[in-house]
C-alpha positions as CSV (number, residue, x, y, z in Angstrom):
1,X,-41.0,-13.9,-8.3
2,X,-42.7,-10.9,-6.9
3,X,-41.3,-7.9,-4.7
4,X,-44.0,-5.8,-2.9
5,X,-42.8,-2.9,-0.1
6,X,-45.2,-1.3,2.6
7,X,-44.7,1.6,4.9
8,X,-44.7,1.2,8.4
9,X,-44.0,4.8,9.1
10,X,-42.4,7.7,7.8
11,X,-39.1,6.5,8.5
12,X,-39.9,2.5,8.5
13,X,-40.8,-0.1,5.3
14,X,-40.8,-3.6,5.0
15,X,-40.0,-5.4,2.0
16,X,-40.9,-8.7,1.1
17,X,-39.7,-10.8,-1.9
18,X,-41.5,-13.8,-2.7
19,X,-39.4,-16.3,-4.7
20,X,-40.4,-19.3,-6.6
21,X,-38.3,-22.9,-6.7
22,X,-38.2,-22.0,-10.4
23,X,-36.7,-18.8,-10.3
24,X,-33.1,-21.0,-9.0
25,X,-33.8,-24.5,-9.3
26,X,-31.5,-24.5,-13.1
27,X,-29.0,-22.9,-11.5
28,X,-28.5,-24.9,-8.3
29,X,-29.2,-28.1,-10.7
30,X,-26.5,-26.5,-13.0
31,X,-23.5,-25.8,-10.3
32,X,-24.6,-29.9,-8.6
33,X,-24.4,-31.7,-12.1
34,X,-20.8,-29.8,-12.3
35,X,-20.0,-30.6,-8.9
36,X,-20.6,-34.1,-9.8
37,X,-17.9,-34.1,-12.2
38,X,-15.6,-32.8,-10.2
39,X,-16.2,-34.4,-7.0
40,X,-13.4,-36.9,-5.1
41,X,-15.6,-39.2,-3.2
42,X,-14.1,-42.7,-1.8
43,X,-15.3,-45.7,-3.5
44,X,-16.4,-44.3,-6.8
45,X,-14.8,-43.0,-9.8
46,X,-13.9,-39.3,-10.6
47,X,-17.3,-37.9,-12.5
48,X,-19.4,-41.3,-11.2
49,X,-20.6,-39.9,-8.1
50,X,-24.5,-40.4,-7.9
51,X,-26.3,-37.5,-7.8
52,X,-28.3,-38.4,-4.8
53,X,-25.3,-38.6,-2.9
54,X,-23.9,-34.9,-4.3
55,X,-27.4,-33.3,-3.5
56,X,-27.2,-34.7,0.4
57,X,-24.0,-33.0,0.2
58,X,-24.0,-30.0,-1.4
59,X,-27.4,-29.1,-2.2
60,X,-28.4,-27.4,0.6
61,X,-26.1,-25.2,0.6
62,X,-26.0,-24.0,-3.1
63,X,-30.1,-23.8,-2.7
64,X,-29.1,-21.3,0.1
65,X,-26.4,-19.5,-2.0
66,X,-28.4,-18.9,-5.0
67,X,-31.3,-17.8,-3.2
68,X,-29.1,-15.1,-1.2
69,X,-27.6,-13.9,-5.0
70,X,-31.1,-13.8,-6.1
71,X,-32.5,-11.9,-3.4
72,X,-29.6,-9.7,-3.2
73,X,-30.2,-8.6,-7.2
74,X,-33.8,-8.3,-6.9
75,X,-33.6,-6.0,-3.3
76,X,-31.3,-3.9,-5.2
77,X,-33.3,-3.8,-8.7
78,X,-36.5,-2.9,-6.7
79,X,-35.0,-0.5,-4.9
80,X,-33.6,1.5,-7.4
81,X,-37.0,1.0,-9.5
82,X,-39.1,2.4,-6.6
83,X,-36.5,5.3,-6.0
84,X,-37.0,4.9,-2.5
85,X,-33.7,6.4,-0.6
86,X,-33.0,4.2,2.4
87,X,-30.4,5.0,5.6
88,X,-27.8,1.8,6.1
89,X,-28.5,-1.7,4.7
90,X,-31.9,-3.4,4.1
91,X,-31.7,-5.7,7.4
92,X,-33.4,-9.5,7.1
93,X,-36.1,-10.4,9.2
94,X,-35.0,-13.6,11.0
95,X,-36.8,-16.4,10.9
96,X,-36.1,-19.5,13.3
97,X,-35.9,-21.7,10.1
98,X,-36.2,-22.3,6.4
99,X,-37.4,-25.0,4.2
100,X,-35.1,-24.8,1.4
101,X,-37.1,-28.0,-0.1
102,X,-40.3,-25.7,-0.3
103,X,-42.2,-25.0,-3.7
104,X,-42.2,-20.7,-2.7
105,X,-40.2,-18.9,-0.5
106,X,-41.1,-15.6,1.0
107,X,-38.3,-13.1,2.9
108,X,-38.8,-9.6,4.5
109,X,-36.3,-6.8,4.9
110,X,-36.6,-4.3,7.1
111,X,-36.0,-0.3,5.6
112,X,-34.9,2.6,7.3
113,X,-35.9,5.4,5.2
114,X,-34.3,8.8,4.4
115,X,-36.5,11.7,6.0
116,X,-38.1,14.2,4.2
117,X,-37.0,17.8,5.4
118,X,-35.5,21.4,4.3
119,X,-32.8,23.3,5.1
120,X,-33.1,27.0,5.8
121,X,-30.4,29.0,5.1
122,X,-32.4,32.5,5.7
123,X,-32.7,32.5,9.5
124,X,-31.9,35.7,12.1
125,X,-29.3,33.2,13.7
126,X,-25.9,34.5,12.2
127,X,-22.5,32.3,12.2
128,X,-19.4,34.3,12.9
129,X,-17.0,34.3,9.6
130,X,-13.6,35.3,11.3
131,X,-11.3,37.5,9.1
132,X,-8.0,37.2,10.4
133,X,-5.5,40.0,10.1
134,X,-2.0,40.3,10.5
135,X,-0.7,41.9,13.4
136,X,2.3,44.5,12.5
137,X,4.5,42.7,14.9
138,X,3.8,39.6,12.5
139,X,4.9,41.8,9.4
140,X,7.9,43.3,10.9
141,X,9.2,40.1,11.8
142,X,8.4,38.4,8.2
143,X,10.1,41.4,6.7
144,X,13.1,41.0,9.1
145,X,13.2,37.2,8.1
146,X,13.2,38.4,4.0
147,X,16.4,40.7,5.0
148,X,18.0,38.1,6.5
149,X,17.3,35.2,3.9
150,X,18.9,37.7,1.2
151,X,21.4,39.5,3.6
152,X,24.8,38.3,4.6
153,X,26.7,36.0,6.7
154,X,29.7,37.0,8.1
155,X,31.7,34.6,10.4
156,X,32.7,35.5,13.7
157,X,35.0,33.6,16.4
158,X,33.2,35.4,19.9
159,X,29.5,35.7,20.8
160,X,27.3,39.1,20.4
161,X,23.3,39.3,20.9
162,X,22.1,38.8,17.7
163,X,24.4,36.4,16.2
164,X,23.6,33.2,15.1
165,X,25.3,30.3,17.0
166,X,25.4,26.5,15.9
167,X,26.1,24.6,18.2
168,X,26.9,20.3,19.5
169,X,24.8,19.6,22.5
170,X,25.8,16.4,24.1
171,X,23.8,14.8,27.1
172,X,23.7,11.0,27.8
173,X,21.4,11.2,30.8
174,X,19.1,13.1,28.2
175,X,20.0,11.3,25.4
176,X,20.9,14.2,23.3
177,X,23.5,14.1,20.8
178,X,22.4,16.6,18.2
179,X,23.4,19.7,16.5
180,X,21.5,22.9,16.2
181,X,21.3,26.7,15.4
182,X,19.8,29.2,17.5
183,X,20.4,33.0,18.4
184,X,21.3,34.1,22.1
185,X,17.9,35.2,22.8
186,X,16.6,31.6,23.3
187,X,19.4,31.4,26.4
188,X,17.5,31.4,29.8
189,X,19.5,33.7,32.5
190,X,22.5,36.0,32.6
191,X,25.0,33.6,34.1
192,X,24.6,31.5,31.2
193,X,24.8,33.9,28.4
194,X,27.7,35.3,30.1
195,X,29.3,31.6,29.8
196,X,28.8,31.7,26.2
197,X,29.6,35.0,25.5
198,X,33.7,34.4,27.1
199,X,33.4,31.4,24.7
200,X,35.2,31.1,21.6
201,X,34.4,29.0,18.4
202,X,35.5,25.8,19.0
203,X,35.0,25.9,22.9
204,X,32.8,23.3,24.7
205,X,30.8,24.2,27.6
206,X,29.2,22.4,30.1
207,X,26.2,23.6,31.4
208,X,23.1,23.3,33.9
209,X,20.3,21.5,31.2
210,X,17.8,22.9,34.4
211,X,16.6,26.5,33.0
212,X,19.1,26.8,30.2
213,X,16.4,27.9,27.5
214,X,13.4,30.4,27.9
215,X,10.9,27.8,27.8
216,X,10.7,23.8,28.0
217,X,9.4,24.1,24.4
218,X,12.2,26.0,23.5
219,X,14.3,23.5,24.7
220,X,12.3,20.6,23.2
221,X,13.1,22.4,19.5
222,X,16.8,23.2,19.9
223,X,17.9,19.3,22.3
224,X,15.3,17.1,19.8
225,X,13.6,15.9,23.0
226,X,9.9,14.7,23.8
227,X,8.0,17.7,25.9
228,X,7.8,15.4,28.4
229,X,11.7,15.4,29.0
230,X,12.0,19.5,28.0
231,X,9.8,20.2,31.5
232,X,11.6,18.0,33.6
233,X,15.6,18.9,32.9
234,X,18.0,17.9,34.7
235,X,22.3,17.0,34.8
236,X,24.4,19.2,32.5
237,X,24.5,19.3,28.7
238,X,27.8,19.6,26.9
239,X,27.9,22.6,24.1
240,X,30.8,22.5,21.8
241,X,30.3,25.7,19.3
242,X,31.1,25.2,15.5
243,X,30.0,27.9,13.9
244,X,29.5,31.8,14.9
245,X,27.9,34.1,12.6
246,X,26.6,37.5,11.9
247,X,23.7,37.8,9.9
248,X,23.6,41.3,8.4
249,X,20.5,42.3,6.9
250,X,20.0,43.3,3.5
251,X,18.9,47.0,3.3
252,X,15.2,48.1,2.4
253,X,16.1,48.6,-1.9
254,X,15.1,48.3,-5.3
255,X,17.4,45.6,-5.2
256,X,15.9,43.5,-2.6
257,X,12.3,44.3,-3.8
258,X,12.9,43.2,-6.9
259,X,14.6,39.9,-5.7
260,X,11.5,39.1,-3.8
261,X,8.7,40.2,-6.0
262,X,8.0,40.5,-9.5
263,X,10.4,43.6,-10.8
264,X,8.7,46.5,-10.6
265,X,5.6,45.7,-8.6
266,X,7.2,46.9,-5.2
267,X,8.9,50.0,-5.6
268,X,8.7,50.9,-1.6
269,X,8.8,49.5,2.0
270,X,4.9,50.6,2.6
271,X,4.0,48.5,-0.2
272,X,6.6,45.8,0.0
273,X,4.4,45.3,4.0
274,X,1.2,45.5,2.0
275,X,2.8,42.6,0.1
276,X,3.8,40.8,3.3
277,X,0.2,41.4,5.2
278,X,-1.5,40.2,2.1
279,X,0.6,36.9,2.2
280,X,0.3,36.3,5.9
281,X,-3.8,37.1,5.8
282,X,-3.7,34.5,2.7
283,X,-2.1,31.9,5.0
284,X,-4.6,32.0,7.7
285,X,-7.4,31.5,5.2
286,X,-7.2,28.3,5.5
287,X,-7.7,28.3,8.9
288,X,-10.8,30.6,9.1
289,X,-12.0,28.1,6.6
290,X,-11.6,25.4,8.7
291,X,-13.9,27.1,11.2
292,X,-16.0,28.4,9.6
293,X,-17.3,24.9,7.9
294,X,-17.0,23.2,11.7
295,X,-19.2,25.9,12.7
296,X,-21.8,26.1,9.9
297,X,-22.1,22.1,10.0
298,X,-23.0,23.0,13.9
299,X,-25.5,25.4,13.0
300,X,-27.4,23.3,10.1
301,X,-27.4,20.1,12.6
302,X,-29.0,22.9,15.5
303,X,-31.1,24.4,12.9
304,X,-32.3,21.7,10.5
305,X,-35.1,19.4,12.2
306,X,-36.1,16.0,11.7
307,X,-36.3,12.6,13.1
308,X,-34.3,9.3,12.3
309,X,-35.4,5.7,12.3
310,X,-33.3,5.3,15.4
311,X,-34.1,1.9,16.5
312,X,-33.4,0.6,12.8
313,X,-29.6,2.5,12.8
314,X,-28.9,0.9,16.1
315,X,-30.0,-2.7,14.9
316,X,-28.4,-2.1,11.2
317,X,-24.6,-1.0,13.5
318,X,-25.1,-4.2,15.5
319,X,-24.2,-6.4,11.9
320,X,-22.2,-3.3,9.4
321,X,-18.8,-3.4,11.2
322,X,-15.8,-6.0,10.8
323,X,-17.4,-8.1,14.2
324,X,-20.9,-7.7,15.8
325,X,-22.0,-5.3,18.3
326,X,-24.2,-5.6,21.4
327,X,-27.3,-3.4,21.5
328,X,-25.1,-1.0,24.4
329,X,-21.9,-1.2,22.0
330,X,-24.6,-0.4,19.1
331,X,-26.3,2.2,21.1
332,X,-23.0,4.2,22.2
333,X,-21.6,4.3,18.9
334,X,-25.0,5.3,17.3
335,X,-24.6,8.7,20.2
336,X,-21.0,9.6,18.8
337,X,-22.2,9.2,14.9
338,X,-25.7,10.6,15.1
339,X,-24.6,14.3,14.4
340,X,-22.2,12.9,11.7
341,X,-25.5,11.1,9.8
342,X,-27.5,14.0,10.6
343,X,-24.9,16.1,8.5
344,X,-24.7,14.0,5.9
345,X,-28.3,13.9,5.3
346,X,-28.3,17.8,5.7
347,X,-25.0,18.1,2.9
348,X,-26.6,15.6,0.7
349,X,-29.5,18.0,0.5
350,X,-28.0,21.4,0.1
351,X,-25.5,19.6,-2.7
352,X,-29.0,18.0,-4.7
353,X,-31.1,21.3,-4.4
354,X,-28.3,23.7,-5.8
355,X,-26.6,21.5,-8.3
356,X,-23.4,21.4,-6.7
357,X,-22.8,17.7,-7.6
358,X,-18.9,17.2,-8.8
359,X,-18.8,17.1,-12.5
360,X,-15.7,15.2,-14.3
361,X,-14.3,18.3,-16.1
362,X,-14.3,20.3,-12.9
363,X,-12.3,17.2,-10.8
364,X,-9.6,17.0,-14.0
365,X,-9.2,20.9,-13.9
366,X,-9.3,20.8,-9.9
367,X,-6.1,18.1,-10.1
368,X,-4.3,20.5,-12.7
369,X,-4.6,23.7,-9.9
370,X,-3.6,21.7,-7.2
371,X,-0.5,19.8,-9.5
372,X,0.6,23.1,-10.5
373,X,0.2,24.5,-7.4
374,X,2.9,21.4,-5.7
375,X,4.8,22.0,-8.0
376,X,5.5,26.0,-7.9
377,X,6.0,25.2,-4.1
378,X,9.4,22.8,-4.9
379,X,10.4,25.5,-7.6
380,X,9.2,23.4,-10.1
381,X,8.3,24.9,-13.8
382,X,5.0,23.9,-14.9
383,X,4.9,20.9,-17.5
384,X,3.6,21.3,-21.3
385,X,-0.1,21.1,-21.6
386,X,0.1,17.3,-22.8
387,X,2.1,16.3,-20.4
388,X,0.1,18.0,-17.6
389,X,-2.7,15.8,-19.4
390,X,-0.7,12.8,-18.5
391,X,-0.4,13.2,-15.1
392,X,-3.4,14.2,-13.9
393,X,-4.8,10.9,-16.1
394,X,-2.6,9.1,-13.9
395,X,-3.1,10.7,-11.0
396,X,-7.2,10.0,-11.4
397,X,-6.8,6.2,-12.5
398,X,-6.4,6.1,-8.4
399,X,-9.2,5.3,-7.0
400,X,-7.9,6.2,-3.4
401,X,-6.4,9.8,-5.0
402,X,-9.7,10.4,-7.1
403,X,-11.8,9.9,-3.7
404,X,-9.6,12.2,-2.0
405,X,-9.5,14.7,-4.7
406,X,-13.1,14.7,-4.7
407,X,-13.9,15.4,-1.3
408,X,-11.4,18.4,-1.5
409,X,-13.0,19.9,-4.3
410,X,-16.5,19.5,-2.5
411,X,-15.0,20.6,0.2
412,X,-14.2,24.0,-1.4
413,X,-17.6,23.9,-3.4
414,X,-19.5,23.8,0.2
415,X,-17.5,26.7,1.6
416,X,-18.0,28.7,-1.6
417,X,-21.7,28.1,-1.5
418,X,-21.9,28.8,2.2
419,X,-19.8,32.2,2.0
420,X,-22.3,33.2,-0.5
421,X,-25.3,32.1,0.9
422,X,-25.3,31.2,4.8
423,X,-26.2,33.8,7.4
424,X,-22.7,34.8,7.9
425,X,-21.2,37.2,9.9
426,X,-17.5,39.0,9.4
427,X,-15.9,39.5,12.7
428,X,-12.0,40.9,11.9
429,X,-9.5,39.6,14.4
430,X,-5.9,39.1,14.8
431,X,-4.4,36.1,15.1
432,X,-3.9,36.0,18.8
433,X,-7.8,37.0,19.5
434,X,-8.9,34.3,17.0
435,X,-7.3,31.3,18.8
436,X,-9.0,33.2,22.5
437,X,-11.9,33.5,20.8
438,X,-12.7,30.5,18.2
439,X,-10.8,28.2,20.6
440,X,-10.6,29.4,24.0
441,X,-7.2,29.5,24.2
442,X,-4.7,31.5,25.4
């Protein structure tokens, strides 16, 4: 047997293995003669089959078998031998037939080779790392919601502004049947809050659906309709109050402070904001993350040039999927993936050069933060160290849970590296100029 590659190109090989009878010829004899005893032929007894009669068969067929293990060991073997780093699957040249009778065999496989390239991370181009900051509107009304949460509720039988009503709405034409809490302030029009201001607890109203709340999406939330319904209302809805309330806030203190923070850490309502801006600005982290990799794996794709052994990827995605493509069906879904491969190729070499490969330690410590981190989010305390051991052994004897664990965590190592070492930009913004600006949307 003998396996020999040649370059066509810089992105192009063929490989050819050249295999002798010998190299299968025991094993296909090996799988007939057992065949033989096994076989239920007509007119002979079990294990009395002649073996002229199994190799018209079967033989054929296990020749072809063994050769396609054979071939599939030795492609891989050489492959890895020769260290050379292919794109997709080796592809088989076809041939229009085979003599699987012959004394040598010779096959060919076609190789789409990984390009050679850099990337460059010091360039003039800069991407724009958005800082978002907290509006004060944001803070006053997250401090407002804190008051409330530890304030008190005070039952009331008539409607005021401000008070929290919970309410039955009832509409077959809409199909609503549902019950829900909202404050006056969501009420569209004076007539109507008028109408359920002379209400008392207990009272049901019936009311235009048409223009009852602020917006559709308003009244999407508080019916428990589709948005498609919420912009076209129509008929009445029936409201049948159960509960009036007065939510009285609890004052700016020690007390509350120290309910809500760590005692002692907030001793005034300056700092208690501080606390509140430093908790929203945390949240939205995650979404200046977010854009900040979608618009980095932009830049590398625009910045980082090579070429790819096209015509290979678009013959190799005619035979990789669950049913064959045609060469248009191949060539459109090469268009939509090319960018994706391209970033692949351009991760895969950023995470080689700078040693950012996932070691085990760091995925088992990686599980722990994130376990511990679930878990103080349901109010859970955190398990003894063993048991903590335990779980996350568990959790990682998941194949499916490991994977996805692993692509957070590189995930969060490729940000890291890029906020340290891409040509970044910090551009503060608040919230509302973010979404305009990273999104173009009002």
């Amino acid at each position: 047997m003998k396996v020999s590659h040649k370059e066509i190109d810089a992105l192009n090989a063929l490989v050819t293995v050249a295999i002798d009878r010998e190299d299968y010829q025991e094993k296909v004899s090996s799988i007939l003669k057992d065949y033989r005893k096994k076989a239920n032929i007509p007119g002979f007894r079990k294990g009395h089959v002649p073996m002229g009669l199994i190799k018209k068969q079967y033989e054929t067929a296990v020749t072809a078998d063994e050769v396609n293990k054979l071939l599939q060991e030795q492609l891989d073997s050489y492959l890895k031998q020769e260290e050379l780093s292919i794109l997709g699957n080796p592809l088989p040249k076809m041939r229009d037939t085979i003599d699987w009778g012959a004394a040598q065999q010779s096959f060919e496989f076609e190789l789409g080779l990984t390009p050679k390239f850099e990337v460059d991370l010091k360039t003039r181009k800069k991407v724009t790392h958005y800082v978002i900051t907290a509006e004060d509107k944001m803070i006053e009304e997250q401090v407002t919601q804190i008051q409330k949460q530890f304030g008190k509720i005070v039952a009331q039988s008539e409607i005021k502004d401000g008070y929290e009503i919970t309410a039955h709405f009832v509409s077959e034409a809409l199909e609503v049947d549902t019950t829900s809490t909202f404050a006056l302030e969501v009420i569209k029009g004076k007539k109507n809050k008028d109408s359920l201001k002379a209400a008392k607890n207990g009272d049901t109203l019936r009311l235009k659906s048409k223009n009852l709340f602020t917006e559709p999406r308003v009244a999407q939330r508080y019916l428990g309709i589709s948005k498609e319904k919420a912009e076209e209302l129509s008929g009445e809805v029936s409201i049948t109050l159960k509960e009036i309330n007065e939510r009285i806030l609890a004052p700016l203190n020690q007390e509350l402070f120290d309910k809500v923070y760590e005692a002692g850490t907030v001793t005034s309502e300056s700092e208690m904001r501080d606390k509140v801006r430093e908790s929203i600005e945390k949240q939205f982290e995650q979404q200046s993350d977010q854009k900040l990799l979608n618009d980095i794996t932009d830049f590398l794709i625009d910045n980082t040039k090579f070429d790819l052994p096209d015509t290979f990827l678009k013959k190799w995605l005619q035979t990789s999927g669950e049913k064959p493509l045609s060469t248009e069906e191949a060539d459109a879904e090469y268009e939509r993936s090319e960018k994706g491969i391209r970033y692949q190729l351009i991760e895969g070499k950023i995470i080689a050069d700078n040693g950012l490969q996932i070691q085990f330690d760091e995925l088992k410590d990686f599980a722990k933060a994130m376990l511990l981190q679930q878990m103080g989010q349901y109010g859970q305390l955190p398990p003894e160290e063993e048991q903590l051991e335990g779980i996350v052994a568990r959790v990682l004897s998941n194949q499916e849970e490991t994977r996805r664990l692993s692509e957070q965590l590189m995930s969060k190592k490729l940000l890291d590296f890029y906020k340290e070492n891409a040509p970044l930009k910090a551009k503060k913004v608040d919230f509302g100029a973010f979404v305009k600006e990273a999104y173009g949307q009002a």
